[in-house]
Every structure is written in structure tokens, then in C-alpha cells.
LUMGUMAR-829930 format. One record per residue: residue in one letter; x, y, z of N, C-alpha, C, O in turn. Coordinates in Angstrom, 2 decimals. Layout:
{A, {X, Y, Z}, {X, Y, Z}, {X, Y, Z}, {X, Y, Z}}
...
end
This chain:
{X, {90.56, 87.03, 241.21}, {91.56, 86.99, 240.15}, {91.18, 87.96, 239.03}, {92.06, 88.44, 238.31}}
{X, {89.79, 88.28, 238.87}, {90.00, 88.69, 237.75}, {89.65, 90.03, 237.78}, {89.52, 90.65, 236.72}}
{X, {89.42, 90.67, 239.10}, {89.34, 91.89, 239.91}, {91.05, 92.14, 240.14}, {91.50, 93.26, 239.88}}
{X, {91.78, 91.29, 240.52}, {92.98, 91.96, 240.12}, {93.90, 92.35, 238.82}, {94.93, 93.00, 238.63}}
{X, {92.96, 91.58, 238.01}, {93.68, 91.56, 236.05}, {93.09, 92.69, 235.47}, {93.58, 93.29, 234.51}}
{X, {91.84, 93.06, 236.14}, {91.21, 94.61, 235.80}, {92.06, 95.69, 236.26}, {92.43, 96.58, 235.49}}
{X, {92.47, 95.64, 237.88}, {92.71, 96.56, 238.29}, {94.66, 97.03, 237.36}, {95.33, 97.96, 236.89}}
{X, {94.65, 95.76, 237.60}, {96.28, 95.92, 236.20}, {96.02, 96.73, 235.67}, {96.36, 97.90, 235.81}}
{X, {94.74, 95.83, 234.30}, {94.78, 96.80, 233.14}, {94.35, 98.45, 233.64}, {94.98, 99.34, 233.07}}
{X, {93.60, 98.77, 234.40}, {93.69, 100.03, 234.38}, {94.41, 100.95, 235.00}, {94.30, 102.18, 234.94}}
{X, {95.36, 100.10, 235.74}, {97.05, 100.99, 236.35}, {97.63, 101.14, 234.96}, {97.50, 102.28, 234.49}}
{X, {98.26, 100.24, 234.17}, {98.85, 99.98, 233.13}, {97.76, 101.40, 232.09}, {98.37, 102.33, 231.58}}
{X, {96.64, 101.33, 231.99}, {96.12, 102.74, 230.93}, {96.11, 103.50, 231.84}, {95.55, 104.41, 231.24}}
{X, {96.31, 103.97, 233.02}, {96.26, 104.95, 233.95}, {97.51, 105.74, 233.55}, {97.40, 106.93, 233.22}}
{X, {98.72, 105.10, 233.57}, {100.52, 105.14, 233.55}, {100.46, 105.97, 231.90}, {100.93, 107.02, 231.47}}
{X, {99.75, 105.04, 231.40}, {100.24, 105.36, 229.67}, {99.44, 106.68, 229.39}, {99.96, 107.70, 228.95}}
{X, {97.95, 106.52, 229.75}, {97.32, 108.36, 229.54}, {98.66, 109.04, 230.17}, {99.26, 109.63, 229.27}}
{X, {99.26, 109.14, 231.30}, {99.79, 110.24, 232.18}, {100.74, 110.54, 231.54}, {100.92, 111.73, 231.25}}
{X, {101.82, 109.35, 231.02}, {102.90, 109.72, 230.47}, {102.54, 110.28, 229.21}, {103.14, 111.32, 228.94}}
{X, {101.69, 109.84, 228.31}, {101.04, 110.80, 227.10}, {100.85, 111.92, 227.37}, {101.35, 112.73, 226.59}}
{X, {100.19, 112.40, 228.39}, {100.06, 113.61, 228.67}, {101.16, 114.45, 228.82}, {101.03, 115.62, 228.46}}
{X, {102.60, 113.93, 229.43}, {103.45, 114.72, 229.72}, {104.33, 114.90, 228.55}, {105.30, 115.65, 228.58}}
{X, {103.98, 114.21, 227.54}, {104.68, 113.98, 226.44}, {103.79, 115.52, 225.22}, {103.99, 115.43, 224.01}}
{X, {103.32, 116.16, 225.51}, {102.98, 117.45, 224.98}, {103.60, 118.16, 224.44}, {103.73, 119.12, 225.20}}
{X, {104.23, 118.38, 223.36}, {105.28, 119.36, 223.13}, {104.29, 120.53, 222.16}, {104.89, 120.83, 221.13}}
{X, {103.10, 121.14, 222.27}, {102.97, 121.95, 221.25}, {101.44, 122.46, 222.35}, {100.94, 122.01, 223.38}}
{X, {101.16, 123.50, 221.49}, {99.91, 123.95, 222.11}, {99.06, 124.96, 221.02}, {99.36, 125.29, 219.87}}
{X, {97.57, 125.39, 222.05}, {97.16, 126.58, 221.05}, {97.40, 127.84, 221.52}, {97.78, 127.99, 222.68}}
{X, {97.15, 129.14, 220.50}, {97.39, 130.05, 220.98}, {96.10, 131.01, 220.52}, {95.53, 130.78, 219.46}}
{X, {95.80, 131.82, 221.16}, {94.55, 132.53, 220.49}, {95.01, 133.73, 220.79}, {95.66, 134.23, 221.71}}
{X, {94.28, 134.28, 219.32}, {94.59, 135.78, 219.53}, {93.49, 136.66, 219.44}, {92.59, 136.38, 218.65}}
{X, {93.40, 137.94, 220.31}, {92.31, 138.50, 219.67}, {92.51, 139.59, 219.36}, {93.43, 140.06, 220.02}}
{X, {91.97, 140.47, 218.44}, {92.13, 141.75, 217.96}, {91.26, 142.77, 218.32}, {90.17, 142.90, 217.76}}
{X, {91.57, 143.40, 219.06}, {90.71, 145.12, 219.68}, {90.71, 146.14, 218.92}, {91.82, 146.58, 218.60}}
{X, {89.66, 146.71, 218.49}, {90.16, 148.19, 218.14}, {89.77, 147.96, 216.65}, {90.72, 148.18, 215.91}}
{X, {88.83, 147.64, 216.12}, {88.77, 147.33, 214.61}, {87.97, 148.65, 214.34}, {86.89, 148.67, 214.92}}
{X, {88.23, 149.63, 213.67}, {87.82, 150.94, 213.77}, {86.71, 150.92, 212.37}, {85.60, 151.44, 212.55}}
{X, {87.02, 150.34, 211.04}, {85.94, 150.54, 210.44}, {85.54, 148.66, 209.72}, {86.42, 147.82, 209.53}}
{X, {84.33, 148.48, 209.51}, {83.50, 147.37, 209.05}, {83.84, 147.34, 207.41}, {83.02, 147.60, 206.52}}
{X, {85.22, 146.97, 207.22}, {85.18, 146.70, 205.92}, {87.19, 146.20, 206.10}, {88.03, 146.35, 206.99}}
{X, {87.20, 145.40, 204.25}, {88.21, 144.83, 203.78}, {88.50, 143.56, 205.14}, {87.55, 143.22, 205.85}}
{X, {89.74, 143.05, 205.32}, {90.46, 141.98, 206.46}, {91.62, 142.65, 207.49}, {92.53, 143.48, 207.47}}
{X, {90.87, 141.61, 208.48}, {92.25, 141.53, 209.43}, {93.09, 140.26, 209.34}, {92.84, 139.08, 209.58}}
{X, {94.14, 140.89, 208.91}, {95.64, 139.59, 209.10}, {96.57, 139.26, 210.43}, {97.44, 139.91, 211.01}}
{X, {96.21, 138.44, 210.56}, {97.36, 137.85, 212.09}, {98.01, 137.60, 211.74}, {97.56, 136.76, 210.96}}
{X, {99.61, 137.65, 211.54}, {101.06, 136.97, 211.48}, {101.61, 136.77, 212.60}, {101.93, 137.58, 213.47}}
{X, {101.77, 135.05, 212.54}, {102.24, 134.90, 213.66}, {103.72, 134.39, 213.14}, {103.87, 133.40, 212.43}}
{X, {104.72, 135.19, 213.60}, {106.14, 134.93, 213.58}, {106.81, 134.13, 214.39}, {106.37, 134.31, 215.52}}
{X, {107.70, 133.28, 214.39}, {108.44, 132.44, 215.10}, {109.90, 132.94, 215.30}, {110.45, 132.74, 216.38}}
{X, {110.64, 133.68, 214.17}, {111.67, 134.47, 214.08}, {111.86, 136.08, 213.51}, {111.07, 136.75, 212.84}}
{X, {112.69, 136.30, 213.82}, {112.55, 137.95, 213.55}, {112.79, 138.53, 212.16}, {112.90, 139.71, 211.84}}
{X, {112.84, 137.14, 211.18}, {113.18, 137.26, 210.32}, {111.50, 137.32, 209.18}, {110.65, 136.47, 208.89}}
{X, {111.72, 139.02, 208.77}, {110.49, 139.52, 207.85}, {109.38, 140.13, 209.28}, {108.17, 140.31, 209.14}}
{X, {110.11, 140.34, 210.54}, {108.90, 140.66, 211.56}, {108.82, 142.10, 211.51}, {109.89, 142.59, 211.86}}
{X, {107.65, 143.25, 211.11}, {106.41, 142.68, 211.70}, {106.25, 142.47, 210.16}, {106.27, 141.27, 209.90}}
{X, {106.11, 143.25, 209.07}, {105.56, 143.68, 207.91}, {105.61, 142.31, 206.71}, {104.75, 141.98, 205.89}}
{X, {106.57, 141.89, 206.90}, {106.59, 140.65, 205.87}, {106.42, 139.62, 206.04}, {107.36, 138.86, 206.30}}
{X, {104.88, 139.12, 205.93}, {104.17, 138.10, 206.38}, {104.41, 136.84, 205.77}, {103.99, 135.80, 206.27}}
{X, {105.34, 136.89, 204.27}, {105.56, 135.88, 203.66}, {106.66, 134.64, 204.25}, {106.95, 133.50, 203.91}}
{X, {107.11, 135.70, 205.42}, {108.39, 134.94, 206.10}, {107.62, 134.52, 207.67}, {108.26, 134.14, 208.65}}
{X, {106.66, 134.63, 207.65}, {105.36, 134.33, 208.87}, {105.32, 133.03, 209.13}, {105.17, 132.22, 208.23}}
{X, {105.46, 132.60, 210.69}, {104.76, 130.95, 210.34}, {103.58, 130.73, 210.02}, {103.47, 129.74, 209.29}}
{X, {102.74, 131.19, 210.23}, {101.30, 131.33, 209.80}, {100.90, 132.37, 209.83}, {101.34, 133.16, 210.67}}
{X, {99.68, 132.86, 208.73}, {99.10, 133.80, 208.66}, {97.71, 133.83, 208.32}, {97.51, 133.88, 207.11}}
{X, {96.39, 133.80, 209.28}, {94.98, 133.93, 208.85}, {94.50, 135.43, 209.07}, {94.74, 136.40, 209.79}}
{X, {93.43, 134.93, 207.72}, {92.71, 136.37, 207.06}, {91.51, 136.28, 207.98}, {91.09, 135.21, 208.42}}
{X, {90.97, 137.50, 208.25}, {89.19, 137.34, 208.82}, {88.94, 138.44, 208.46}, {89.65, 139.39, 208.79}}
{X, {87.48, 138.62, 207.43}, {86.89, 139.15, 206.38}, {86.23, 139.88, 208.02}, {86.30, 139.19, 209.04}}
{X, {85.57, 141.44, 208.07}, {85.45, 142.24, 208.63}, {84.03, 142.92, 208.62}, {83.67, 143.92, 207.99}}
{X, {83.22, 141.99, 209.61}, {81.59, 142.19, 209.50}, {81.11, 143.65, 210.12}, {81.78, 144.48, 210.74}}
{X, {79.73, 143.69, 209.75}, {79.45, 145.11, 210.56}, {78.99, 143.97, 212.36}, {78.60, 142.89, 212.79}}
{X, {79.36, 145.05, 212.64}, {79.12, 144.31, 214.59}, {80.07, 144.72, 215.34}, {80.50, 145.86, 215.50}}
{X, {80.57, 143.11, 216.13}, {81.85, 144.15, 217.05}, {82.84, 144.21, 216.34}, {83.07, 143.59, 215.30}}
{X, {83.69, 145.22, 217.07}, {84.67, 145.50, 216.78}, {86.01, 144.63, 217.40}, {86.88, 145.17, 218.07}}
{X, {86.00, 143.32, 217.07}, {87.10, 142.73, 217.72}, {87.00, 141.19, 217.01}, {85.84, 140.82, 216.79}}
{X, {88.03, 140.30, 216.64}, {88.09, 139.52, 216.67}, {88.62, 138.50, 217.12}, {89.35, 138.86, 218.04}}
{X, {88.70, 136.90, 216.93}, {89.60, 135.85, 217.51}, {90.00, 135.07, 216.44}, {89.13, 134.69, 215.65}}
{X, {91.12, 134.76, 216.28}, {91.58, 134.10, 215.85}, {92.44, 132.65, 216.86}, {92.82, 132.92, 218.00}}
{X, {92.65, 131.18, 216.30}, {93.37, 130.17, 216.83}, {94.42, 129.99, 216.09}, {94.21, 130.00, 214.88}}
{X, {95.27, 129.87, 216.37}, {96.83, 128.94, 216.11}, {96.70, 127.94, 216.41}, {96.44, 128.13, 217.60}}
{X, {96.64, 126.10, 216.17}, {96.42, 125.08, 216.86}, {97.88, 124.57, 216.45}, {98.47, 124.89, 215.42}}
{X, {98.31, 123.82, 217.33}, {99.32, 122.99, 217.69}, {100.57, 123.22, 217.68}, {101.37, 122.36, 217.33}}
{X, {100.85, 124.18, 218.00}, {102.31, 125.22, 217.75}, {103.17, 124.49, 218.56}, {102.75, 124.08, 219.65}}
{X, {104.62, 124.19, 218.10}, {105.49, 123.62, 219.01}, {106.24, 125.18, 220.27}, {106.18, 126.41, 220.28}}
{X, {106.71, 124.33, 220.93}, {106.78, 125.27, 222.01}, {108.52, 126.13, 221.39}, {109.49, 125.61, 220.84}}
{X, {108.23, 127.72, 221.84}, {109.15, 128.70, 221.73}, {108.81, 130.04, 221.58}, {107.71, 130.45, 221.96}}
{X, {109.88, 130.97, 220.92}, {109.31, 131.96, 220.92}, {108.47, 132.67, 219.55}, {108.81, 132.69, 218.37}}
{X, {107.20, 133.27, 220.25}, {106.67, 133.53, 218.83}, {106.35, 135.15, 219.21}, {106.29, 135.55, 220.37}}
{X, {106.17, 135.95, 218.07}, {105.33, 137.38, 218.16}, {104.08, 137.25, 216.87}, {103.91, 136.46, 215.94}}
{X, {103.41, 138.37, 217.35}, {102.48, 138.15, 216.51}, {102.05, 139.99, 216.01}, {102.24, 140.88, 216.84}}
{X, {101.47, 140.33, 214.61}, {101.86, 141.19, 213.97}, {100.33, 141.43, 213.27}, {99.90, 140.55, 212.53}}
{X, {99.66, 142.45, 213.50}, {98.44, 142.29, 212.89}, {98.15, 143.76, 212.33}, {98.62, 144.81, 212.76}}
{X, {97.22, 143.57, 211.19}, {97.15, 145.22, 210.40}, {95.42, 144.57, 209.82}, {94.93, 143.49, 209.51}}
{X, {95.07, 145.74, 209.93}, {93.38, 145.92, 209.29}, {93.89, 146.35, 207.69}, {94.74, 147.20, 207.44}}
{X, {93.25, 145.67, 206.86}, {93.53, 145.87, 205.45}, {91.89, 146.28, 204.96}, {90.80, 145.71, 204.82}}
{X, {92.27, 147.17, 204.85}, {90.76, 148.34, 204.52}, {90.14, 147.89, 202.97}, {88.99, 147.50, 202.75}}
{X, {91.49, 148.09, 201.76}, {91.19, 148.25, 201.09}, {91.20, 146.47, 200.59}, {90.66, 146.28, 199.51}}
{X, {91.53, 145.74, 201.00}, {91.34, 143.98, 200.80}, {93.01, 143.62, 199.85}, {93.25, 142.43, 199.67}}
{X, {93.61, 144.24, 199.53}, {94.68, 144.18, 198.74}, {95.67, 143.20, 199.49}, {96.39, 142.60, 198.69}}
{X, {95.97, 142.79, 201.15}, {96.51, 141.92, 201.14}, {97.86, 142.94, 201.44}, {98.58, 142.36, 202.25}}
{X, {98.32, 143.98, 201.13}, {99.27, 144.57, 201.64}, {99.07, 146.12, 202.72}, {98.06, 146.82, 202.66}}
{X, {99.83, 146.30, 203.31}, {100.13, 147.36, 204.14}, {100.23, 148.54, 203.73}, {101.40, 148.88, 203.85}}
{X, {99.65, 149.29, 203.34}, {99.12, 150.69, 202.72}, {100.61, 151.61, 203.70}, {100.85, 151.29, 204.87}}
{X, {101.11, 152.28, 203.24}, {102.17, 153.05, 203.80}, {102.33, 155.09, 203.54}, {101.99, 155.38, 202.40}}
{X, {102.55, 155.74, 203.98}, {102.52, 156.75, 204.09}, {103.73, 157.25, 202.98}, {104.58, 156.43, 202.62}}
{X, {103.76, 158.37, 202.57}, {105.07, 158.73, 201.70}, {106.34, 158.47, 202.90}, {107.34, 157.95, 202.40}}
{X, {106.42, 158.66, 203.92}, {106.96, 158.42, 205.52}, {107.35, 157.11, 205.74}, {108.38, 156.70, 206.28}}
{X, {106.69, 156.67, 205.42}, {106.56, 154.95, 205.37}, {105.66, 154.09, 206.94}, {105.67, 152.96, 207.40}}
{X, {104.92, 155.51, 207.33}, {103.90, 155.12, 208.55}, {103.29, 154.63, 207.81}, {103.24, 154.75, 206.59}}
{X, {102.35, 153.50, 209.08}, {100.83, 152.69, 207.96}, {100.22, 153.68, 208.27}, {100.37, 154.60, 209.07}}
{X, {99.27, 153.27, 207.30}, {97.94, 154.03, 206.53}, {96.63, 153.31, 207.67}, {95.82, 153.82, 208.44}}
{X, {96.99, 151.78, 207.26}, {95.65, 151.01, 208.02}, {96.03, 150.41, 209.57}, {97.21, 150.27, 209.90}}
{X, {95.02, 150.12, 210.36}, {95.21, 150.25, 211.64}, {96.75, 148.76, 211.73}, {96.74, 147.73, 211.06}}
{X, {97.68, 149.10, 212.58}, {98.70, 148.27, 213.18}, {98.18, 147.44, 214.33}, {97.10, 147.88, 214.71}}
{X, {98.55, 146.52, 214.93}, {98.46, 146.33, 216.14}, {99.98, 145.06, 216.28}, {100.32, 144.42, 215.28}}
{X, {100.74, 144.88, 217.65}, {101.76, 143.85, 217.91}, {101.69, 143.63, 219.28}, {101.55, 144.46, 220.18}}
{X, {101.84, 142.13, 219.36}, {102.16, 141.36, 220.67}, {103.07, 142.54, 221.56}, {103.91, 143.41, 221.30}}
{X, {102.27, 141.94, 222.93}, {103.02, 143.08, 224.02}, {102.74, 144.23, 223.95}, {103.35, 145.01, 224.69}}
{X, {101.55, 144.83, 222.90}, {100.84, 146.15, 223.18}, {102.13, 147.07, 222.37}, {101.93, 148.28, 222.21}}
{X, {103.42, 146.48, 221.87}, {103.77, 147.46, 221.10}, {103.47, 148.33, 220.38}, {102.42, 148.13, 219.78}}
{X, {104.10, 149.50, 220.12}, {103.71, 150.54, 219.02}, {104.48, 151.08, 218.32}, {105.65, 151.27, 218.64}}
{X, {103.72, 151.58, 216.71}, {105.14, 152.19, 215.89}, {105.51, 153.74, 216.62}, {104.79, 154.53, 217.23}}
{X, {106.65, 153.78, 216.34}, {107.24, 154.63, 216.98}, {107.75, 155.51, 215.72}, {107.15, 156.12, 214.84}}
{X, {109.04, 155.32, 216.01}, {109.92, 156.34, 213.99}, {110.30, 154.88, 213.48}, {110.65, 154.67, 212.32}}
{X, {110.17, 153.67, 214.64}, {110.70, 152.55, 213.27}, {109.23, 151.59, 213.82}, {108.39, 151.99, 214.62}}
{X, {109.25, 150.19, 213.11}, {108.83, 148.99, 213.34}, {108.93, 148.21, 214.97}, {110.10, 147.81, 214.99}}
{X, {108.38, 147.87, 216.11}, {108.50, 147.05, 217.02}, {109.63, 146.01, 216.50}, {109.85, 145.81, 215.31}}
{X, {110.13, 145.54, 217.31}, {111.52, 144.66, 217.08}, {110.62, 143.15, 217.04}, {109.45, 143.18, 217.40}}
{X, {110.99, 142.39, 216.76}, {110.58, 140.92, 217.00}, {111.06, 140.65, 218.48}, {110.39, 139.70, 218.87}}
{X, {112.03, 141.10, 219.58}, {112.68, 140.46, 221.09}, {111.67, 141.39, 221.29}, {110.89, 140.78, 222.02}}
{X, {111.05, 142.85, 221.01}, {110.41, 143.62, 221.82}, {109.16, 143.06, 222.25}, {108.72, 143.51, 223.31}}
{X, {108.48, 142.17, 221.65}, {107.43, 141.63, 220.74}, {107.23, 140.35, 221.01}, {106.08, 139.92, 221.15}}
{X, {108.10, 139.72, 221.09}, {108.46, 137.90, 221.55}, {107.73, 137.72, 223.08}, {107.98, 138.31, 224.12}}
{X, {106.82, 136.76, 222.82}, {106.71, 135.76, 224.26}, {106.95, 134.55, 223.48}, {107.19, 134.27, 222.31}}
{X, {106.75, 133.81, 224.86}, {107.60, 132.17, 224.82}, {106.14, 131.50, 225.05}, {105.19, 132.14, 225.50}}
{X, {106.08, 130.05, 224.66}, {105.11, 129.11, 224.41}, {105.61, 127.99, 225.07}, {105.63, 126.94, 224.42}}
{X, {106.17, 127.97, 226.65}, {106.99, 126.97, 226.82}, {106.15, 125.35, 228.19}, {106.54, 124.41, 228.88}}
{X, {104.84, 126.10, 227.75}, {104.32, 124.93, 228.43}, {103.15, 124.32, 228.12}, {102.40, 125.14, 227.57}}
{X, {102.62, 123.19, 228.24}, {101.40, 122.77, 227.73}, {100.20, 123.21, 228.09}, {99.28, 122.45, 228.39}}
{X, {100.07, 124.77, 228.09}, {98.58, 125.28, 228.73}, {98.28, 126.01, 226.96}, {99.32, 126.18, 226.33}}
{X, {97.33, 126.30, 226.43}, {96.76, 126.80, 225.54}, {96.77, 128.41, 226.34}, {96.33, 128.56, 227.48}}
{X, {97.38, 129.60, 225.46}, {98.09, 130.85, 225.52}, {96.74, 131.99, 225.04}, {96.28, 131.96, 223.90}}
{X, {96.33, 132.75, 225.90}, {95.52, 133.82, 224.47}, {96.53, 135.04, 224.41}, {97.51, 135.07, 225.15}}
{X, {96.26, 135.94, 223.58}, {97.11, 137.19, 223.91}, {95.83, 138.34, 223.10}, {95.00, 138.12, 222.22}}
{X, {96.11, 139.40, 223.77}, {95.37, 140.40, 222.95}, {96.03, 141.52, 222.50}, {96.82, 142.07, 223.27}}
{X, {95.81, 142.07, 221.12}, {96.40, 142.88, 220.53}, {95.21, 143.83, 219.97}, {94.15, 143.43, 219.47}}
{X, {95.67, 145.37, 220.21}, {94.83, 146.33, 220.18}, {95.39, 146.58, 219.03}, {96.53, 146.13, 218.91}}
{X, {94.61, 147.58, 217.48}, {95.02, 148.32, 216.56}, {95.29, 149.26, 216.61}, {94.72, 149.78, 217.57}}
{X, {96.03, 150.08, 215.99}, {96.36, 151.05, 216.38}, {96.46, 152.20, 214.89}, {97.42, 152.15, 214.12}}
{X, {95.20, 153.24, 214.70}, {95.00, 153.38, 213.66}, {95.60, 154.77, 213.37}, {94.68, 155.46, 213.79}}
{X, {96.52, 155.63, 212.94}, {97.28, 156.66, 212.43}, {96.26, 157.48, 211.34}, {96.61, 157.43, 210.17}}
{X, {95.09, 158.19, 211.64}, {94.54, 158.58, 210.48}, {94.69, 160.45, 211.04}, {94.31, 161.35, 210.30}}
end
């Protein structure tokens, strides 16, 4: 009897982990950055959810982390934790001088290294946010890598 009141209870938490599990709606995403050409000022990740302020205006970003820029390698990682599932791009620039903004050319090319989801590149305009967009549509944790891309 009481070999079968065990085996209950642990069908019954067997059922409830599984269905918890399928009940996932969000995940992580990691990013990493290639190509960090000189050991000074931050790299900014913007990670966008809509195309709205994509790539350059980070204030319209769903999130955005700073990472201060050691002498060593040249690459970093950054996490996104618990992102609900859809489409996101992501938008990253080496800020040399620490100012927090995008140094621009009289042209209006950057100055400091670019890098965007999908290996995009500036061209005569900005990468689009659809050019740029992947989807987050399942419960596996995502990395993506984004190279800089420095105009000097």
C-alpha cells in the first residue's frame, strides 16, 4: 500500500515537472562580440525587439549592456536572461572614447567599430531591423555572434 501511494506521488510530480517544463515561454540569449580592435572605452549590445530606433538608438532598445574593454582578448560575451519568445536583432558599436554615443563621420559613417545580427554591414545606409531579425521561438537558450566592423 504504501509502495503504491509513493509511486502516485511521484507520477503526480513526474506530470507536473513535465507540464512545467512545457510551459516555457522565454529563454536566454548570448551574444558574443568578435573583432574588438583596440583595449579601451565600452562595448554596447542593443538588443532590439522592434525596428523601432534599430540599429543606432539604443534608448528605444529592449535592453542594453555596457562591457568596459580590458587589455586581452579581443572578444566578448554578453547574456540576455529570460527573453519572451519573438523577434529580436541585436546592434553593437565599440565606444572608444566612453561617451555612450556613436561617433559619426561628417558622412554620417561610424567612426567606432559597428557590428549587427546576421553578420550585417553598413553599406550607404543602416542594416534594416527584418535584415537583422531572428526569431526566439523555442525553449533552447540562442547564442549569436557578431563581428565589428571598424571603418578607420
Amino acid at each position: 500500500m504504501l509502495g503504491n501511494l509513493l509511486m502516485a506521488i511521484l507520477l503526480v510530480v513526474s506530470v507536473v515537472n513535465l507540464t512545467h517544463a512545457q510551459d516555457v515561454d522565454f529563454v536566454n540569449l548570448g551574444v558574443r562580440v568578435e573583432g574588438i580592435s583596440h583595449n579601451r572605452g565600452e562595448v554596447g549590445v542593443a538588443l532590439f525587439s522592434s525596428p523601432k530606433g534599430y540599429p543606432s538608438h539604443i534608448e528605444h532598445a529592449y535592453e542594453v549592456q555596457w562591457v568596459g574593454v580590458q587589455d586581452g582578448p579581443n572578444a566578448i560575451e554578453v547574456v540576455f536572461e529570460g527573453l519572451p519568445f519573438g523577434d529580436y536583432a541585436v546592434s553593437v558599436f565599440h565606444d572608444e572614447n566612453g561617451n555612450r554615443t556613436l561617433e559619426r563621420s561628417t558622412l554620417g559613417f561610424p567612426k567606432e567599430g559597428v557590428g549587427f545580427s546576421n553578420d550585417q554591414k553598413v553599406t550607404l545606409s543602416a542594416p534594416s531591423f527584418n535584415a537583422s531579425k531572428f526569431t526566439l521561438s523555442k525553449a533552447e537558450d540562442l547564442q549569436v555572434v557578431v563581428a565589428l566592423d571598424y571603418r578607420e
